[in-house]
C-alpha positions, 0 to 999 in steps of 0.5 A: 650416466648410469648414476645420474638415472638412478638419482633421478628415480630416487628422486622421483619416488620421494617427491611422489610420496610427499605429494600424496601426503600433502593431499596435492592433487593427481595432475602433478602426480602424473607429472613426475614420471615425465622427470626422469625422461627429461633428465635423459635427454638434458644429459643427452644434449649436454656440451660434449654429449656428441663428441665422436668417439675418436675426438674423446680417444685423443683426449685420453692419449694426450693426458699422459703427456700432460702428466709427463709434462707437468711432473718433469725435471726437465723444461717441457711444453705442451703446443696445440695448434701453434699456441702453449698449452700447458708448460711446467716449472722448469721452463718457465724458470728458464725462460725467466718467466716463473711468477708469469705462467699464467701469461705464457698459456695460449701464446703462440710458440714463436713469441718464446723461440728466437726468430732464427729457428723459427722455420724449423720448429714450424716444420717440426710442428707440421710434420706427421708422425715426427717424435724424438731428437729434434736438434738445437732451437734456440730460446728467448729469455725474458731478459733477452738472453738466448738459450740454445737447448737441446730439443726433443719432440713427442706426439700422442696418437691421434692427437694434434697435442705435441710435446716438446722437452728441452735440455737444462740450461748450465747456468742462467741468472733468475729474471727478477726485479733487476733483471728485469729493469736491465732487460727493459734498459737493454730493449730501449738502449740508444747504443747497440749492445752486442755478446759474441763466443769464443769465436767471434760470432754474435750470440745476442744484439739488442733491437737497436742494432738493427735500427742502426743497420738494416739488418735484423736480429735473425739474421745477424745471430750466430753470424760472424761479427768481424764482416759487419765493420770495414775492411780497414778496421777489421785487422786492427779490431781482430787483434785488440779483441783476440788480445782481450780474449787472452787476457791481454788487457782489461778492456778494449776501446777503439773507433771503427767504421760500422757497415750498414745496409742503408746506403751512404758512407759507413758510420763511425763507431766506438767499440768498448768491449770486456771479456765475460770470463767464458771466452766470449766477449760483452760490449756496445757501440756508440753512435759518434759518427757525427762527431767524427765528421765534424772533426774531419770537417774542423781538419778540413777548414785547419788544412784550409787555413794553414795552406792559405797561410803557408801561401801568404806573402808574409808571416801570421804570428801571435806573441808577447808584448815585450822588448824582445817581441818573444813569439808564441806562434809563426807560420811558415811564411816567416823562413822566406821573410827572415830567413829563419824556421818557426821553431827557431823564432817561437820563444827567442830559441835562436833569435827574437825579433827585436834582434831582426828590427834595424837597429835605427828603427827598435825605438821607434818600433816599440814607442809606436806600437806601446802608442797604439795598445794604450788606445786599444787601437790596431796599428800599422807601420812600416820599418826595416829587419836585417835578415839571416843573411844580412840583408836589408828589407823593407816590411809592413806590419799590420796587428792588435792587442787581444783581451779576454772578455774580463778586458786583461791583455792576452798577447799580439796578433798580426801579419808581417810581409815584405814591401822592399820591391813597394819601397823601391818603387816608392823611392823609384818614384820619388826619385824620378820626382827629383831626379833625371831618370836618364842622367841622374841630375836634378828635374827641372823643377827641382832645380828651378826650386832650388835656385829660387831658393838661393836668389831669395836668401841671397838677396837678404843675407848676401850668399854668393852662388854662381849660375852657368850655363853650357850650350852643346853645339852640334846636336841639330847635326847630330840629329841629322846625321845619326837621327835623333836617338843618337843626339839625345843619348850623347845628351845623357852621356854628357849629363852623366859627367856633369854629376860629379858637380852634384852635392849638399848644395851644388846640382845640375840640370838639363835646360834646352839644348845644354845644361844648367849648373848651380854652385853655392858651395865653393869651398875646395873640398866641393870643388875637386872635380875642378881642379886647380880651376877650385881654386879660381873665380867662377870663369875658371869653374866655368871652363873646367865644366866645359872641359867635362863635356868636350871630352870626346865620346864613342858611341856604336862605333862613331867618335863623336866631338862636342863644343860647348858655350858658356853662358853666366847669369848676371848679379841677382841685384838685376834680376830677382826672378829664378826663371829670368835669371836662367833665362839670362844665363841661356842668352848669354851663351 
């Protein structure tokens, strides 16, 4: 301030003496001894001018520091109320930050220190009188790298600047353009990227672990990393991680199960890893939790399918369109309906299906479905198979071509299953149709039929036949004395007997109280059951059929004797009529 006055009077003096000689007048000459006052106090007032004394005395502590900060070796910051003030080249080469300084000065503290240690340097920071070692803090480099440095704290007297000086890193990679990109690349990644130590404990994550989790980043680091996955998966990921740690293989890929915090199921993942070369491990996790489901969905609907298959009554296959039907699959259903398992049936390994088709049916088989596959139709058919035991069955068979989109012929699908109950009831009804179900003698209309038949064609080419007619006496007694369940199973009985009449040509049926019998056949060999009578005129077959029926019969106990009448149609040249002429027959007995 001092020089400031005396460069004011110097100044004062020369405008004096200019002005006297430039002849001015005295106003302004009375004027100049006001500058230096004015002077005086403008430096007075002046920004600073004020302070008090103790503010001007921490200024000057707190300037060793700075020197001691900038001149250092070692990574060191000045703080000021929570925000950098000055930090050297040193740290800001660690940090990755060196053509950046100028963005670092006035940014709060935190931005730099990983948010895990956040709290510790707050209490450092706010604690008085606090100097020296400080412990380890860990640091956040620009590549998103953490550095765990060794941190000592020093404080000026009377002063809230406070320094903080960290030990040197070993070896950090310098955070040029690449590192930078990569930085930006790890920070916006979709994966979960992830660096563990020696001891399986997480050393760095990107921020979309925890997008992914729940969990965040501080909280997470330095932890163990094995927790975070399921317990099923743990013993499995512990040892293929150990094993790439010890130089066991080169990387390790696996899909485990990722536990989060958001509630729900875990989420699958696949864990690629790869030893850093310091022990430690680098990798990331993908997100294939989708996809995992999807596959257990498609194993769902497969295990649906193949028991709905398994269940079927029949055999699902696909094969080629050869002689030998060669497959290329069969379900399970095939081993109940031939007898044989899918491994001995696909590929002809024991027996090809044409082997198992009756032999009367392979032609019309093949002819059938050959039909079919020209008209790019399904076809539907039913035929015999002999199985593994030698049996007989009956099956239905449903199926079709199958083309590629170009229209070229890929193979045959279809489904087999066993009808041989359906075949039995078929034939069951038909023989009912045609047949006594109690007897086993032709229906009524059968006969009646039949016997048209022969009236008709004997009338025009003279073929002989003989119509009988045998009434049983004694069924009103019996029904009398036994009831009428007795009287008609003596009916069957008798009927029973009269089956040896039945042939190509010759039949039997019941007609009222007795039965008819038709003979057109008359050579011996038909005629056995006659006797010598086969030889004789139609009298003499007519007593041989009444001998059959007068046998005696034992029924629960009871000996029951029967008498039968013989009744003979006349000449077809009198009646031309089947039902007269039986007719005829029942009134001549």
């Amino acid at each position: 301030m001092t020089l400031y006055l005396v460069a004011t009077l110097l100044a004062t003096s020369l405008s004096a003496l200019v002005l006297s000689q430039s002849g001015l007048g005295l106003p302004m000459l009375w004027g100049l001894p006001l500058l230096p006052a004015a002077t005086w106090l403008a430096l007075r007032l002046a920004p600073g001018a004020w302070r008090p004394r103790h503010a001007r005395q921490a200024e000057g502590a707190s300037r060793p520091l700075a020197h001691f900060a900038q001149y250092s070796s070692l990574p060191a910051l000045l703080v000021e109320g929570g925000r950098i003030a000055h930090a050297n080249r040193a740290l800001l080469k660690g940090l990755g930050l060196a053509e950046r300084g100028d963005e670092v000065i006035g940014m709060p503290l935190e931005n730099i220190v990983h948010p895990r240690h956040h709290g510790q340097v707050a209490a450092l920071l706010a604690a008085e009188g606090a100097s020296g070692d400080a412990g380890t803090v860990t640091l956040l480099r620009a590549d998103g790298l953490p550095w765990a440095a060794r941190l000592s704290l020093f404080r000026a007297d009377r002063s809230s600047v406070a320094l903080l000086q960290f030990a040197a890193p070993d070896a950090l990679p310098e955070a040029g353009p690449d590192g930078q990109w990569g930085n930006r690349l790890a920070h916006e990644a979709g994966e979960i990227l992830f660096a563990l130590d020696a001891q399986l404990a997480v050393t760095w994550l990107n921020p979309q672990w925890a997008r992914s989790t729940g969990r965040s980043l501080a909280d997470c680091q330095f932890a163990p990393f094995l927790p975070h996955f399921h317990l099923e998966d743990r013993t499995a990921l512990t040892k293929g991680l150990r094993r790439l740690q010890a130089g066991g293989r080169e990387g390790l890929c696996l899909e485990v199960r990722l536990v989060t915090t958001r509630g729900g199921a875990p989420r699958w993942v696949e864990l690629r890893a790869w030893a850093d070369g310091d022990g430690g491990v680098v990798g990331l996790l993908l997100d294939i939790d989708q996809r995992r489901r999807g596959e257990e969905a498609l194993r769902a609907q497969r295990r649906s399918l193949h028991t709905m298959l398994d269940n079927l009554p029949g055999m699902i296959y696909r094969g080629q369109n050869d002689k030998h039907w060669t497959m290329e699959f069969v379900s399970e259903g095939c081993f109940e309906l031939t007898g044989y398992t899918p491994l001995e049936l696909v590929d002809n390994q024991s027996a090809s299906f044409a082997e198992l088709i009756h032999p009367e049916d392979r032609d019309f088989v093949w002819n059938y479905v050959q039909m079919r596959l020209a008209r790019r139709e399904r076809y539907e058919l039913s035929y015999r198979i002999i199985d593994r035991d030698g049996q007989t069955r009956w099956v239905w068979e449903q199926g079709r071509g199958i083309h590629s989109s170009r229209g070229e012929f890929l193979g045959l699908e279809g489904f087999i299953t066993d009808v041989s109950s359906r075949h039995e009831a078929q034939e069951e009804s038909r023989r009912r149709l045609f047949f006594d179900n109690a007897t086993g003698l032709l229906s009524f209309s059968l006969f009646l039929d039949r016997l048209q038949h022969v009236v008709a064609h004997s009338a025009i080419a003279g073929y002989p036949f003989a119509l009988i007619h045998l009434e049983i006496d004694a069924l009103e007694t019996l029904a009398a004395n036994y009831g009428p369940a007795m009287a008609e199973r003596v009916m069957v009985e008798t009927g029973k007997r009269l089956r040896v009449v039945h042939g190509d040509c010759n039949g039997a049926t019941r007609h009222g109280n007795g039965f008819a019998v038709l003979i057109t056949d008359f050579r011996p060999a038909t005629l056995a059951w006659a006797g010598p009578a086969a030889s004789g005129g139609v009298g003499d077959l007519a007593a041989a059929l009444a001998g059959l029926v007068e046998r005696p019969l034992r029924i629960d106990g009871h000996a029951i004797k029967l008498q039968a009448r013989i009744g003979l149609a006349p000449a077809p040249s009198t009646c031309t009529d089947a039902s007269a002429l039986l007719a005829e027959a029942l009134r001549a007995a």
